[in-house]
C-alpha atoms as an extended CHARMM CRD file, in Angstrom:
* protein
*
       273  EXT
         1         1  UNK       CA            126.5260000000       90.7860000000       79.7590000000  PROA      1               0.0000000000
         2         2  UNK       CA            124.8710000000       90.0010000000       83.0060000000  PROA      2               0.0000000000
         3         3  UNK       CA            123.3170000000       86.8120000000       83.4400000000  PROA      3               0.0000000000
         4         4  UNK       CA            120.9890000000       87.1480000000       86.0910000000  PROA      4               0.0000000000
         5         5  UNK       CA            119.3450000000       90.0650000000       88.1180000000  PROA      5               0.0000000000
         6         6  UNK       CA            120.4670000000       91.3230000000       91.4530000000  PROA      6               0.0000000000
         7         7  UNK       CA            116.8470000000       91.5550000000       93.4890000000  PROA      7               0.0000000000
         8         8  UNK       CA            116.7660000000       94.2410000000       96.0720000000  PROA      8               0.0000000000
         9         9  UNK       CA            113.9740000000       94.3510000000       98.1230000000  PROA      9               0.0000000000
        10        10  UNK       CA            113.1000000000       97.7350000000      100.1530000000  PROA      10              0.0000000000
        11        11  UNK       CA            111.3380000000       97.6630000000      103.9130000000  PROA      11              0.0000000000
        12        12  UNK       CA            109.3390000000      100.4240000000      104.4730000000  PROA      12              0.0000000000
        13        13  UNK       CA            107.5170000000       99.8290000000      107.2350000000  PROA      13              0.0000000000
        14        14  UNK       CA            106.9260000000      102.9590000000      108.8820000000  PROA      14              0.0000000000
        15        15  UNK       CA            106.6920000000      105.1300000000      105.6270000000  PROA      15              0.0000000000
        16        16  UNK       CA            103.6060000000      102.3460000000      105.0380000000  PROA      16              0.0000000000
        17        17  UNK       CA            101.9710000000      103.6760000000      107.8970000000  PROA      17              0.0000000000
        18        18  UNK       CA            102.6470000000      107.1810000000      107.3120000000  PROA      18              0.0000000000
        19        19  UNK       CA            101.0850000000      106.5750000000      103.9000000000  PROA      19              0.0000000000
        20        20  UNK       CA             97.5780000000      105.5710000000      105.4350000000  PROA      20              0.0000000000
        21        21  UNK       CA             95.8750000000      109.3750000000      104.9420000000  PROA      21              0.0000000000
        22        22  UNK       CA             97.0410000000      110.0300000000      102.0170000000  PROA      22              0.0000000000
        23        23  UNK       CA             95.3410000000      106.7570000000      100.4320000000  PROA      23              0.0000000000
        24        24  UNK       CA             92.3830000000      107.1190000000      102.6300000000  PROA      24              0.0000000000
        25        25  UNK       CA             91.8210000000      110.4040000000      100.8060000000  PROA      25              0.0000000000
        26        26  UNK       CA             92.2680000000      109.2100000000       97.0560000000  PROA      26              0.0000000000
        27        27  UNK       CA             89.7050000000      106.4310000000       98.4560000000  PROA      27              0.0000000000
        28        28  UNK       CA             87.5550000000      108.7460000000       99.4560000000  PROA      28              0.0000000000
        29        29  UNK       CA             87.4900000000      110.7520000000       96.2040000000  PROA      29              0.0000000000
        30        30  UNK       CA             86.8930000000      107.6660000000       94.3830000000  PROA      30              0.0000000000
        31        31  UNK       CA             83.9480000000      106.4670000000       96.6100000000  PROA      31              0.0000000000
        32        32  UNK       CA             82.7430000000      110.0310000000       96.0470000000  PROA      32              0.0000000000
        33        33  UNK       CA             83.1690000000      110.3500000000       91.9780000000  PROA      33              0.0000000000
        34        34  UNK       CA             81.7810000000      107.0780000000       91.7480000000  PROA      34              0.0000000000
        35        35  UNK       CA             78.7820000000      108.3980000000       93.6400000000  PROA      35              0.0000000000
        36        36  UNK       CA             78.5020000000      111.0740000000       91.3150000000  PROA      36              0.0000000000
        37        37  UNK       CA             78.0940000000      108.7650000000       88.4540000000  PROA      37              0.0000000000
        38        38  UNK       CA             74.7720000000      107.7650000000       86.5920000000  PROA      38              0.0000000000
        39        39  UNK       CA             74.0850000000      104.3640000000       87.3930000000  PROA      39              0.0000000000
        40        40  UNK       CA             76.4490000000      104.5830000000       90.2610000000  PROA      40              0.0000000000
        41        41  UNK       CA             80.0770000000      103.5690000000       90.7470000000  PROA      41              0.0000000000
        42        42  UNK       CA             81.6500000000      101.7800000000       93.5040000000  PROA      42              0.0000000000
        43        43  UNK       CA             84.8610000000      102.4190000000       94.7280000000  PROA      43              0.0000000000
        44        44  UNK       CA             86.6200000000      100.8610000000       92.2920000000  PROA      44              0.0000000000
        45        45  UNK       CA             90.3940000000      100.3750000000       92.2970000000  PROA      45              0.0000000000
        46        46  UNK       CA             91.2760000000       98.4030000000       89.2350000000  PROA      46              0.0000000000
        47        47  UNK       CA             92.2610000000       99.9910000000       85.6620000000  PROA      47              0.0000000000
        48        48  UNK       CA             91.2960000000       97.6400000000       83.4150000000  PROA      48              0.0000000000
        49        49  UNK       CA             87.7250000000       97.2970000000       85.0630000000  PROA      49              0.0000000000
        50        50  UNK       CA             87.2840000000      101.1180000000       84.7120000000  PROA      50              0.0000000000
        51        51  UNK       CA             88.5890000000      101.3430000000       81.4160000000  PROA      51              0.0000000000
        52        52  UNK       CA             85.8400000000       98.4030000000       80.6360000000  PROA      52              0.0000000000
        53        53  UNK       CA             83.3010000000      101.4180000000       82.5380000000  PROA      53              0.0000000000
        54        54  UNK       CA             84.2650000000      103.9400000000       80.2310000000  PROA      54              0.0000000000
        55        55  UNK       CA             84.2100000000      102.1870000000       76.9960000000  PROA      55              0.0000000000
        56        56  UNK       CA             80.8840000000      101.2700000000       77.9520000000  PROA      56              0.0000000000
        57        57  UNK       CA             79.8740000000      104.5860000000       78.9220000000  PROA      57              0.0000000000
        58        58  UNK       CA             81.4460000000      105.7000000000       75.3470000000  PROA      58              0.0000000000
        59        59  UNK       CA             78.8490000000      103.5680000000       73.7530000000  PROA      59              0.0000000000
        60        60  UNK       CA             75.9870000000      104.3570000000       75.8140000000  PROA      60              0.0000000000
        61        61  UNK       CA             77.0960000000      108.3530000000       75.1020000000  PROA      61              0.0000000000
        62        62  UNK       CA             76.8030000000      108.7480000000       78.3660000000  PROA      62              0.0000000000
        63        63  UNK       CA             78.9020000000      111.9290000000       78.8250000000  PROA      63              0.0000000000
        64        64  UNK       CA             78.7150000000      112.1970000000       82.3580000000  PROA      64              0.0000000000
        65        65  UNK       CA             80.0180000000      108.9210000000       83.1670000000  PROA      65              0.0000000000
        66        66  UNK       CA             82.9720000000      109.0540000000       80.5730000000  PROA      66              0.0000000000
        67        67  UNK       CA             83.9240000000      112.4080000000       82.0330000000  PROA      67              0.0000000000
        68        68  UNK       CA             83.8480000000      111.1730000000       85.7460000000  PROA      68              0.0000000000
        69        69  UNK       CA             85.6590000000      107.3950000000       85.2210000000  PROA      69              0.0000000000
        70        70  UNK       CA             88.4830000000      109.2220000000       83.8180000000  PROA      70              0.0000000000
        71        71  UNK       CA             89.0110000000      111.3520000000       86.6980000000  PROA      71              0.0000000000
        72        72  UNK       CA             88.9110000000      107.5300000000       88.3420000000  PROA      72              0.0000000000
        73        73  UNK       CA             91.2780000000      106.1250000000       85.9240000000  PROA      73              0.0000000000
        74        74  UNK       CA             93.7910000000      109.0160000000       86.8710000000  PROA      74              0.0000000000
        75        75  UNK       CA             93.2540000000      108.8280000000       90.5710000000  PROA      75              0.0000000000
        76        76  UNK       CA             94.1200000000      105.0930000000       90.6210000000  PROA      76              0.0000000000
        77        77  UNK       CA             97.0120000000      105.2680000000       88.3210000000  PROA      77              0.0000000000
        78        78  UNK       CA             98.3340000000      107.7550000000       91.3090000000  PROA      78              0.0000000000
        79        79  UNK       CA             97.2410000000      105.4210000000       94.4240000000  PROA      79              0.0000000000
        80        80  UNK       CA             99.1400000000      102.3490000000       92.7380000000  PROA      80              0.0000000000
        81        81  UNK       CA            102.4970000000      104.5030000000       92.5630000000  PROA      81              0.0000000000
        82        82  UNK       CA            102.8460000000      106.0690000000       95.9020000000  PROA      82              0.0000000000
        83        83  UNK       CA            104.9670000000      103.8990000000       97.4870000000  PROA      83              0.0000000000
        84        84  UNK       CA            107.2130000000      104.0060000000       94.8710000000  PROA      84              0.0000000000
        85        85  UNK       CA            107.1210000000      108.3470000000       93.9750000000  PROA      85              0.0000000000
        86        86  UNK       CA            107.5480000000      110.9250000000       96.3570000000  PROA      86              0.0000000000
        87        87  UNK       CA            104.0280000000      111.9050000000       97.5530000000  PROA      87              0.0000000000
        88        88  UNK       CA            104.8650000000      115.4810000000       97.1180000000  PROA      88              0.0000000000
        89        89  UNK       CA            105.3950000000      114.8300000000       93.4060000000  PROA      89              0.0000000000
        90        90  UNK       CA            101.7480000000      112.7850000000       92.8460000000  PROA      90              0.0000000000
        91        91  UNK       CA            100.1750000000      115.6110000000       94.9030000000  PROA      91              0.0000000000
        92        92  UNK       CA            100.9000000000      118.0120000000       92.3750000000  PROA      92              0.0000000000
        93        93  UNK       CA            100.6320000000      115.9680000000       89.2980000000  PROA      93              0.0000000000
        94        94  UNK       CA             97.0160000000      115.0070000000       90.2780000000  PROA      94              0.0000000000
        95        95  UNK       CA             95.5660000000      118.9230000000       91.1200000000  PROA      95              0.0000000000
        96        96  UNK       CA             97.6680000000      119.7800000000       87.5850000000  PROA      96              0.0000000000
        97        97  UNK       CA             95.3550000000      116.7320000000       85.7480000000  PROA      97              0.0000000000
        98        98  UNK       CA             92.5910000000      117.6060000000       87.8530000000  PROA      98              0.0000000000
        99        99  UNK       CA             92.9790000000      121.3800000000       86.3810000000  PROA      99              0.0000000000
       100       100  UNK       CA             93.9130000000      120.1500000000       82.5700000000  PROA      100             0.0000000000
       101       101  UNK       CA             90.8680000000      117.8530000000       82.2990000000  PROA      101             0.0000000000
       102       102  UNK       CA             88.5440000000      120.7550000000       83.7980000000  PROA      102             0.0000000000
       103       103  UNK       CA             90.0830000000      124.3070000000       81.8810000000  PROA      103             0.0000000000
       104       104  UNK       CA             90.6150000000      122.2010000000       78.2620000000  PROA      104             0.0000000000
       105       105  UNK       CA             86.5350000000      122.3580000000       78.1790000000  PROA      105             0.0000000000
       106       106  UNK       CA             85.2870000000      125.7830000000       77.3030000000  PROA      106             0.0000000000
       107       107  UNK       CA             81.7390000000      125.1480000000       78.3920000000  PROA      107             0.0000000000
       108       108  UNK       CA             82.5000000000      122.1970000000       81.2200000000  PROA      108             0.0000000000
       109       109  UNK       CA             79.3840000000      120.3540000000       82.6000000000  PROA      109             0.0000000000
       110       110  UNK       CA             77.5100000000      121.3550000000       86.2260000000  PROA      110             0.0000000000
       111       111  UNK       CA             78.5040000000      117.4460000000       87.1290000000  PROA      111             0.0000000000
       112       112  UNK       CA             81.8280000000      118.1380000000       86.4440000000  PROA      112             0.0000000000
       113       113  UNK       CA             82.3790000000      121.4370000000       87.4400000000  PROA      113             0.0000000000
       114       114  UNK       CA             81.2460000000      120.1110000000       90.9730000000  PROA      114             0.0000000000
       115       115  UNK       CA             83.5670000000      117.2050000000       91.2360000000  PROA      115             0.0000000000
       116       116  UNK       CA             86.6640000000      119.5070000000       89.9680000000  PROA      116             0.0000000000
       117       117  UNK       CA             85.9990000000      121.5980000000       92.8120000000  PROA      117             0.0000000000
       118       118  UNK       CA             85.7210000000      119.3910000000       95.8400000000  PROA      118             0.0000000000
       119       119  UNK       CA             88.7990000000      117.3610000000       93.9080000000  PROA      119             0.0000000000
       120       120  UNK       CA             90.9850000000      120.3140000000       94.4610000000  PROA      120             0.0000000000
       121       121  UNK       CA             89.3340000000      121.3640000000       97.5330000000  PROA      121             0.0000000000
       122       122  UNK       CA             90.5020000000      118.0010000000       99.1520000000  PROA      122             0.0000000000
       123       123  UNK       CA             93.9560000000      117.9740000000       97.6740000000  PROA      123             0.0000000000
       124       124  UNK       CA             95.0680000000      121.1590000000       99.0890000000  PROA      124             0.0000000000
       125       125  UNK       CA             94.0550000000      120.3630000000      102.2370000000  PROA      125             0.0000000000
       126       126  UNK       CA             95.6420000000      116.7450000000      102.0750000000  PROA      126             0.0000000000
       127       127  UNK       CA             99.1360000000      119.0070000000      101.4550000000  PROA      127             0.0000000000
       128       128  UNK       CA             98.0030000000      121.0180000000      104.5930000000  PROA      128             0.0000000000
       129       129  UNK       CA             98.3430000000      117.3500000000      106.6010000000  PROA      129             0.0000000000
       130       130  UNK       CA            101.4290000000      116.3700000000      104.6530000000  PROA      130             0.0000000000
       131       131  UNK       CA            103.7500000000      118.9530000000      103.6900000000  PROA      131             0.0000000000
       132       132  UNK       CA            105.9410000000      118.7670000000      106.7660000000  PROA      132             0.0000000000
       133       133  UNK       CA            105.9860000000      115.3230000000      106.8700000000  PROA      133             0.0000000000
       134       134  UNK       CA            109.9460000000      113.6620000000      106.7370000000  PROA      134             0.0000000000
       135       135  UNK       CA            107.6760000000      111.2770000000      103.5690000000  PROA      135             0.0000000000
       136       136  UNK       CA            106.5760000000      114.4210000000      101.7150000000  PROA      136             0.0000000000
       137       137  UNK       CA            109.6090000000      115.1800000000       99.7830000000  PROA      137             0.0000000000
       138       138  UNK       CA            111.0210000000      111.7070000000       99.7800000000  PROA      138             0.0000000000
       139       139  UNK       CA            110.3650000000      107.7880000000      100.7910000000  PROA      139             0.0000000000
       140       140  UNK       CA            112.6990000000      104.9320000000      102.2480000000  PROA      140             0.0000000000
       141       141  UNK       CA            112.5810000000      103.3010000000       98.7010000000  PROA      141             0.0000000000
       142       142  UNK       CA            113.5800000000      106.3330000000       96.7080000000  PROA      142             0.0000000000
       143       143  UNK       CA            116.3980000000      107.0490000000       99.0840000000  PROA      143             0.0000000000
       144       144  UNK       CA            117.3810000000      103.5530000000       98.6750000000  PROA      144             0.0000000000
       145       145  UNK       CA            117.1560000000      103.9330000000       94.5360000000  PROA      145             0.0000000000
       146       146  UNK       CA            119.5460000000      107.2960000000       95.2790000000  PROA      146             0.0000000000
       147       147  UNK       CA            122.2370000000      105.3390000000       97.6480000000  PROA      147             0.0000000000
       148       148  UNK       CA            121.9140000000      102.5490000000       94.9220000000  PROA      148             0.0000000000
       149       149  UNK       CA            122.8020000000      104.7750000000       92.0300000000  PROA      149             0.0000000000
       150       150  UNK       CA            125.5620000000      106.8030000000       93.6220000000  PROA      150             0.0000000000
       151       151  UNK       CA            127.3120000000      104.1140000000       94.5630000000  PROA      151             0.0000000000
       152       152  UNK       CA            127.3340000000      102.6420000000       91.0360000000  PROA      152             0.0000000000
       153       153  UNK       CA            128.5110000000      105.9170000000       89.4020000000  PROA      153             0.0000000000
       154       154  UNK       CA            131.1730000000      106.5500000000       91.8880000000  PROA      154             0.0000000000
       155       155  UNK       CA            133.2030000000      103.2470000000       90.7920000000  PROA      155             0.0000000000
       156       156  UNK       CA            133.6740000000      103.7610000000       87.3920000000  PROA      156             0.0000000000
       157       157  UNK       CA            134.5710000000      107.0520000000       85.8350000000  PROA      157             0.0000000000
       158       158  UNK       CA            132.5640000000      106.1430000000       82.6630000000  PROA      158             0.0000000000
       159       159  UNK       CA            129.0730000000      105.0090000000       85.0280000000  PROA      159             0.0000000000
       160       160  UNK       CA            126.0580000000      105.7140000000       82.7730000000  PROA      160             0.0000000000
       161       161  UNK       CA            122.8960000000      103.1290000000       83.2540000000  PROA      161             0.0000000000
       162       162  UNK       CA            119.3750000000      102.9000000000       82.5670000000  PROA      162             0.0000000000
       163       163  UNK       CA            115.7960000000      102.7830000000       85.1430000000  PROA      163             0.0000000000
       164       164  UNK       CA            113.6150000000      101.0060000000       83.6610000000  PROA      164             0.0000000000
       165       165  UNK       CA            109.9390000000      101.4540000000       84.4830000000  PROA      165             0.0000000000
       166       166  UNK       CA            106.3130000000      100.7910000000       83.8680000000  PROA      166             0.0000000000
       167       167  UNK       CA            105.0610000000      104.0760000000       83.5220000000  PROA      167             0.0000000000
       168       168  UNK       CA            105.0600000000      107.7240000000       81.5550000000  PROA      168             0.0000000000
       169       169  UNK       CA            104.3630000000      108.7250000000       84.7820000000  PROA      169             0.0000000000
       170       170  UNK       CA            106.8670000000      107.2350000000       86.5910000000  PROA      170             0.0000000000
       171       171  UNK       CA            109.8890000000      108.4450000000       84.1550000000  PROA      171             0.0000000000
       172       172  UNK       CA            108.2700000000      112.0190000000       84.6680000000  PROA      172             0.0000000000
       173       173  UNK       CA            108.4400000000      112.2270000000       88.3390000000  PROA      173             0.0000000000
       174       174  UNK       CA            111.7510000000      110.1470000000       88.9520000000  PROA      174             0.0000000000
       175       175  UNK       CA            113.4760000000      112.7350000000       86.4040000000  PROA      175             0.0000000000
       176       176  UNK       CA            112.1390000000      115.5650000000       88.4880000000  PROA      176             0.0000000000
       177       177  UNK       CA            112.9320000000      114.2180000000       91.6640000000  PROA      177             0.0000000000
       178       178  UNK       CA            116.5090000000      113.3540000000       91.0150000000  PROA      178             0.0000000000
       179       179  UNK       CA            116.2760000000      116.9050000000       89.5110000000  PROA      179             0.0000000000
       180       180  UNK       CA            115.2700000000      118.5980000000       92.6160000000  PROA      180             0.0000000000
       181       181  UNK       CA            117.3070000000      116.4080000000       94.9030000000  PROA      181             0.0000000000
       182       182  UNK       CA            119.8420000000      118.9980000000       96.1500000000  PROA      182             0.0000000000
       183       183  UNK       CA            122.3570000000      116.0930000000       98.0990000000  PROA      183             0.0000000000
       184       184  UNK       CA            122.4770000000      113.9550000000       94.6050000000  PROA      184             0.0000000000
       185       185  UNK       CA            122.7380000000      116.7190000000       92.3000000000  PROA      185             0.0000000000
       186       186  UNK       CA            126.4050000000      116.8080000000       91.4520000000  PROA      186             0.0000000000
       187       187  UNK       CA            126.4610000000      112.9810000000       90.6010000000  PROA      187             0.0000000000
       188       188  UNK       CA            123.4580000000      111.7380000000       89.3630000000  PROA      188             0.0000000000
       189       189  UNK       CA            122.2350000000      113.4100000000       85.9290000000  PROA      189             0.0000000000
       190       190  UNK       CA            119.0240000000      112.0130000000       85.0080000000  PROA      190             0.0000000000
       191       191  UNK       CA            117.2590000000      112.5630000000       81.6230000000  PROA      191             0.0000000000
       192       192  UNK       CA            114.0070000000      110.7680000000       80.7820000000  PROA      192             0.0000000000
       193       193  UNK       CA            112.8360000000      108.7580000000       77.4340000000  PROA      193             0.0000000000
       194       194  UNK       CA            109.6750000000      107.7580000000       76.7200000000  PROA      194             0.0000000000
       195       195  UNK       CA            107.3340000000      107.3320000000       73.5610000000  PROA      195             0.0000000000
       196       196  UNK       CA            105.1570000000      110.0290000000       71.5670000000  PROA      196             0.0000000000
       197       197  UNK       CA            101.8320000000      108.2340000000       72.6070000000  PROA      197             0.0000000000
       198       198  UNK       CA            101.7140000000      107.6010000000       76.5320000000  PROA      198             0.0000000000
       199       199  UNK       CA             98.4180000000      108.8090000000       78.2840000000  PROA      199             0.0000000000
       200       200  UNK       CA            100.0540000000      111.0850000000       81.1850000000  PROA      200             0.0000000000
       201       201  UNK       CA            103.4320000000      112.1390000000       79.4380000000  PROA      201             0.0000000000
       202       202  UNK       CA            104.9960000000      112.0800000000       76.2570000000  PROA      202             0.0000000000
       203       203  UNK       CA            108.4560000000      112.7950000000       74.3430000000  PROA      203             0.0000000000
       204       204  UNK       CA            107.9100000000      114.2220000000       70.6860000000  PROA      204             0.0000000000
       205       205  UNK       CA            110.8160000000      112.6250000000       68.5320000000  PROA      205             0.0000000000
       206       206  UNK       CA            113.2680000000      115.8840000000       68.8850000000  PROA      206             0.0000000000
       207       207  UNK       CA            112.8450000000      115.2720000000       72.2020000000  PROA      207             0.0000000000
       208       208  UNK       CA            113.0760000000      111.7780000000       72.5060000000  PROA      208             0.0000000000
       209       209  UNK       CA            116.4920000000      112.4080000000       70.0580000000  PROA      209             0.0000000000
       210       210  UNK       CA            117.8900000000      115.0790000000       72.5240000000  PROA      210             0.0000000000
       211       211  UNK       CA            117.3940000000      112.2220000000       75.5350000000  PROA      211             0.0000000000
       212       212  UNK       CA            119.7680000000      110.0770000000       73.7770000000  PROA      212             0.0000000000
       213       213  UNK       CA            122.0940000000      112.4920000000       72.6510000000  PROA      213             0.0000000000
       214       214  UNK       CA            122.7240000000      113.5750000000       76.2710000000  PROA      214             0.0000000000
       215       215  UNK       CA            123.3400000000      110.0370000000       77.2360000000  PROA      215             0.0000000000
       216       216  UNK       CA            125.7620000000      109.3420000000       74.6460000000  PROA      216             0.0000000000
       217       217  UNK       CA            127.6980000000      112.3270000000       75.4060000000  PROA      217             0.0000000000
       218       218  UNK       CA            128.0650000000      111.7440000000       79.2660000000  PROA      218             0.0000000000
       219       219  UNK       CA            125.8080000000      115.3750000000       79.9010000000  PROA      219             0.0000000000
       220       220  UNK       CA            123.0700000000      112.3970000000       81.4030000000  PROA      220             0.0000000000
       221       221  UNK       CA            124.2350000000      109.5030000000       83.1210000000  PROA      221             0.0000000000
       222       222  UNK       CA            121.1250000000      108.2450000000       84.3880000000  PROA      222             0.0000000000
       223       223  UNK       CA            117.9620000000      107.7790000000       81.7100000000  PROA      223             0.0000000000
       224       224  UNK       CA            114.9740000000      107.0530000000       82.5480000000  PROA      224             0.0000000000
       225       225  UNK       CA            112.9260000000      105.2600000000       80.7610000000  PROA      225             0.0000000000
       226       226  UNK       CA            109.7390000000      103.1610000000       79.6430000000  PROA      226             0.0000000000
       227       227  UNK       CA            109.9930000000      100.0740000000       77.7330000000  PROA      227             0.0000000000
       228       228  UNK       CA            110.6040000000      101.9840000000       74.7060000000  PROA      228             0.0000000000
       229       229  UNK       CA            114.1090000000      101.7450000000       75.0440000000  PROA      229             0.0000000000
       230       230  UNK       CA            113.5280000000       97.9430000000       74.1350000000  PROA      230             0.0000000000
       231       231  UNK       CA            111.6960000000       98.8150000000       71.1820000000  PROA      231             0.0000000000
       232       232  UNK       CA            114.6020000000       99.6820000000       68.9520000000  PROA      232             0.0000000000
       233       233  UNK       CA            116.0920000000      102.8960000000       69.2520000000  PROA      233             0.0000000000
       234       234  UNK       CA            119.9950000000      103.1060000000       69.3100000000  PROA      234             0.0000000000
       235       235  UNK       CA            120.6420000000      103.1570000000       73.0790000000  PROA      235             0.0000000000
       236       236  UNK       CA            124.3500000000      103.8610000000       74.2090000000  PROA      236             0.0000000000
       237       237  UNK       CA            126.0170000000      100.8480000000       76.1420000000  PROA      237             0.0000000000
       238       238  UNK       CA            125.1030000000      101.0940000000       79.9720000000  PROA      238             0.0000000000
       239       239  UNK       CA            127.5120000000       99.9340000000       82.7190000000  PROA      239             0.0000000000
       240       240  UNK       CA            123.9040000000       98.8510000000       85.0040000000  PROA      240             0.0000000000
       241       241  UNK       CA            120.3750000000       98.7230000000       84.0870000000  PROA      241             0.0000000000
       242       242  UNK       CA            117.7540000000       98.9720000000       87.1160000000  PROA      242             0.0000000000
       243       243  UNK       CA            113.8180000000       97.9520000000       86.5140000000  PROA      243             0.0000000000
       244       244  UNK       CA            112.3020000000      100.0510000000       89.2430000000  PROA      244             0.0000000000
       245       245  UNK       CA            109.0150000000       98.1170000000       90.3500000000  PROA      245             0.0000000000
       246       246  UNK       CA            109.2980000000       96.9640000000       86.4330000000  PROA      246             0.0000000000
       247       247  UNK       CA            109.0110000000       92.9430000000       86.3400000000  PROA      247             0.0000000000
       248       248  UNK       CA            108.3530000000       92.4530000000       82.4190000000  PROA      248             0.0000000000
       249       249  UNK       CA            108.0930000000       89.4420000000       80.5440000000  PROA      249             0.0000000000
       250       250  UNK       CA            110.7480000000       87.1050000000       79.7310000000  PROA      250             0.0000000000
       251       251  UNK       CA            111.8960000000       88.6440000000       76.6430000000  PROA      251             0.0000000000
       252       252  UNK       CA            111.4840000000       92.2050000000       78.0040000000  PROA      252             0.0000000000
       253       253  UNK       CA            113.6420000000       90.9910000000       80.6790000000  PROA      253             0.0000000000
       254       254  UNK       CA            116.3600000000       89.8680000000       78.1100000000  PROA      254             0.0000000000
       255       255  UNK       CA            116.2550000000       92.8760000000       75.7970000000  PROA      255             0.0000000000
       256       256  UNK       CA            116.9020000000       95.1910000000       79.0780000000  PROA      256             0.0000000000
       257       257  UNK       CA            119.7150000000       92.8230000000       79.9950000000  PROA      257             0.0000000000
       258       258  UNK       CA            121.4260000000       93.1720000000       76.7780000000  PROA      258             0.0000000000
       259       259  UNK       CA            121.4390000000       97.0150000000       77.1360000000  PROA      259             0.0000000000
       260       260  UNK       CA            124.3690000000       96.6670000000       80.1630000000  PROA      260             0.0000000000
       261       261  UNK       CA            126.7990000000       95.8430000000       77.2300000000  PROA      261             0.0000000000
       262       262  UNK       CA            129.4220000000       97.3450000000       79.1540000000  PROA      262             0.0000000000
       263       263  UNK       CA            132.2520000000       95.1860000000       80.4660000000  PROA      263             0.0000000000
       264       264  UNK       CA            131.4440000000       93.9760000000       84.5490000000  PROA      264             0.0000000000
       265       265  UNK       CA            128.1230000000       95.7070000000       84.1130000000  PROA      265             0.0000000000
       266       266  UNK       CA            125.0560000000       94.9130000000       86.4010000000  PROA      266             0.0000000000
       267       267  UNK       CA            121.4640000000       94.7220000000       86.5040000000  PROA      267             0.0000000000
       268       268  UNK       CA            119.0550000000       95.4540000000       89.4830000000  PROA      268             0.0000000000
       269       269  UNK       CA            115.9730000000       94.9670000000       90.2020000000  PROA      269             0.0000000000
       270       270  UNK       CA            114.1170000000       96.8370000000       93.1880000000  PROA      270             0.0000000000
       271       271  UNK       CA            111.1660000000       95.9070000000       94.7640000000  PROA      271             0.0000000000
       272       272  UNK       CA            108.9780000000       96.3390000000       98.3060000000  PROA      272             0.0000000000
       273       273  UNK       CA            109.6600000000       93.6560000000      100.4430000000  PROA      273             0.0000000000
């Protein structure tokens, strides 16, 4: 078993820069749902203080409010991951949760029928700005993740490790990226894993089942996961473990190290410098 973690940290630099519309716009929307609430919101950018907001907005029945925060919630979940997800990939998960809070309601309100609107309105036309950008499709840190994990497969015919992360979300769009990623296909076979209860995606228990199943056979090499995988289930041995932007606590920290039972196996841990 490893003993201690190999920190890589990832300069990005430019792709910082590039990033400055793209969080000027989520900004934006936030300054502007906040606006839209009743008392006003400012433009908040922490979770737990507008998950305080909407409990008390739950108590107060105050529809509205509930409604509009969790648009906020969802935009700022997005904003804290987008140096670390390809911006393509948050684009389209936010104008797909935009559209699945909105066309769930069969009689939506006016409030948010207006906010729905000028949400998608403004994400379309941030793709417009973006979508030919050399950042849209990719970012310096996932191509470092990619380099990172074909390297580690190519030295040892039986390669298979985990990524560890923080986030539903996160195993969602890494699986689809290394999906869609036409130069990595033939080497890196992701699957994701995560629990029946997360807020943006889930895995019923056939599904989390299948996940493992694939891993143990060799069809996945690469599983992505949440820290359900410490929580448990009967996870293959891995030859590496990587915590993507995932620093847990100490005893997270040595359950995921005790996963890379496999002998000379390694454990990363990647990070923005």
């Amino acid at each position: 078993m490893p003993i201690d973690d190999q920190i890589l940290d990832v300069q990005s630099m430019s792709f910082d820069q590039h990033l400055k519309k793209l969080v000027a716009a989520i900004e934006s929307l936030l300054k502007y749902i906040g606006s839209q609430c009743s008392p006003t919101i400012g433009a908040l950018t922490d979770e737990q203080t507008l998950v305080e907001r909407k409990k008390d907005a739950e108590k107060q029945n105050n529809f509205e409010n509930v409604i509009l925060i969790k648009y906020m919630i969802m935009f700022v979940k997005r904003l804290d991951a987008l140096t670390n997800l390809p911006m393509k990939s948050i684009i389209n998960d936010i104008i797909n949760k935009i559209d699945l809070f909105y066309n769930k309601k069969e009689m939506p309100l006016t409030i948010e029928t207006k906010v729905h609107d000028y949400c998608i309105q403004t994400m379309n036309s941030i793709v417009e700005q973006l979508k030919e950008s050399q950042y849209y499709l990719t970012n310096p840190k996932l191509d470092f993740l990619t380099d990172l994990l074909q390297r580690l497969i190519k030295q040892r015919d039986d390669a298979r490790g985990l990524i560890l992360v923080s986030r539903t979300l996160y195993a969602k769009l890494l699986f689809d990226y290394f999906n869609e990623r036409q130069d990595s296909k033939d080497i890196i076979k992701p699957y994701w894993l995560v629990g029946q209860n997360g807020v943006d995606y889930q895995n019923s228990l056939s599904e989390q089942d299948e996940a493992l199943q694939n891993f143990r056979k060799g069809l996945s090499n690469v599983l992505i996961a949440t820290d359900i995988v410490q929580e448990g289930l009967d996870v293959p041995e891995c030859s590496f473990i990587i915590r993507y932007e995932f620093v847990s606590n100490e005893i997270g920290t040595v359950q995921s190290r005790g996963r890379a039972r496999a002998e000379k196996s390694s454990c990363f841990l990647v990070v923005d410098k």
